[in-house]
C-alpha positions as CSV (number, residue, x, y, z in Angstrom):
1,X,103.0,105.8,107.9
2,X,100.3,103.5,107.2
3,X,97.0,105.2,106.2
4,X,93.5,104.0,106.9
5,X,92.8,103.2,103.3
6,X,96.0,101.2,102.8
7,X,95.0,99.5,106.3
8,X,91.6,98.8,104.0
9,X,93.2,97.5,101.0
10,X,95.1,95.1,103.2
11,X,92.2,94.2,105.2
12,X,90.1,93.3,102.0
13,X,93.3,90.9,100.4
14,X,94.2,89.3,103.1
15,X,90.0,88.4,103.7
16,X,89.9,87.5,99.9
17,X,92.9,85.4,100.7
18,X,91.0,83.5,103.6
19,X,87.7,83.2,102.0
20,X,89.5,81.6,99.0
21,X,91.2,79.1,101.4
22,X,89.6,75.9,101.2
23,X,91.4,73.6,104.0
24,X,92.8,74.9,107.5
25,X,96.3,74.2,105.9
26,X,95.8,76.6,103.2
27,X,94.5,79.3,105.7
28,X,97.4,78.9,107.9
29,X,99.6,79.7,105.2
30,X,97.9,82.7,104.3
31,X,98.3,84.3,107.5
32,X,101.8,83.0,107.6
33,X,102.2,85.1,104.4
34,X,100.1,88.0,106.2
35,X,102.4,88.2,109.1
36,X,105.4,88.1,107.5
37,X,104.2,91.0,105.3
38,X,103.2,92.9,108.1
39,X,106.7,92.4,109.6
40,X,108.0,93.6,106.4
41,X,106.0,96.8,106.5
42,X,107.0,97.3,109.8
43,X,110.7,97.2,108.6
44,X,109.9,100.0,106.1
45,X,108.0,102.0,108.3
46,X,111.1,102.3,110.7
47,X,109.2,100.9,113.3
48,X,110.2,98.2,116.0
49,X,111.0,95.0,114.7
50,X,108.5,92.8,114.1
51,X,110.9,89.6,113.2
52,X,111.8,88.5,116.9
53,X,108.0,88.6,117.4
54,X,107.1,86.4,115.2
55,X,110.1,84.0,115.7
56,X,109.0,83.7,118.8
57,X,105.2,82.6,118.1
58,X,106.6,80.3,115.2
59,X,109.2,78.3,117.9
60,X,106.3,78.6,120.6
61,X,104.0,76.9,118.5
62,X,106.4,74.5,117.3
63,X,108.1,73.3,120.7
64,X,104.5,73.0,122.5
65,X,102.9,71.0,119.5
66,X,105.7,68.4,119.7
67,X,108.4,69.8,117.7
């Protein structure tokens, strides 16, 4: 189970991340990274699955931006 101060921590390293981003491409890949941490904490938590999810957004935005 997640606790609000981890939810804090993560909150404050993933914003670092951003802010120290200098070009759109570097910010999408941080919150690439973020989300596939996320679904990885997910995993560990025993939660739902988080990987079809974001499969799902990654083809999405791939097949409607010309891929």
């Amino acid at each position: 189970m997640t606790t609000p101060r981890q939810t804090q921590n993560r909150a404050k390293h993933w914003n670092a991340r951003i802010a120290e981003a200098t070009t759109d491409q570097e910010r999408a890949g941080v919150w690439y990274d973020a989300c596939r941490t996320l679904a990885r904490q997910v995993e560990r938590d025993g939660k739902p699955n988080l990987w079809p999810a974001l499969t799902k957004a990654l083809h999405d935005f791939y097949k409607n931006n010309g891929g």
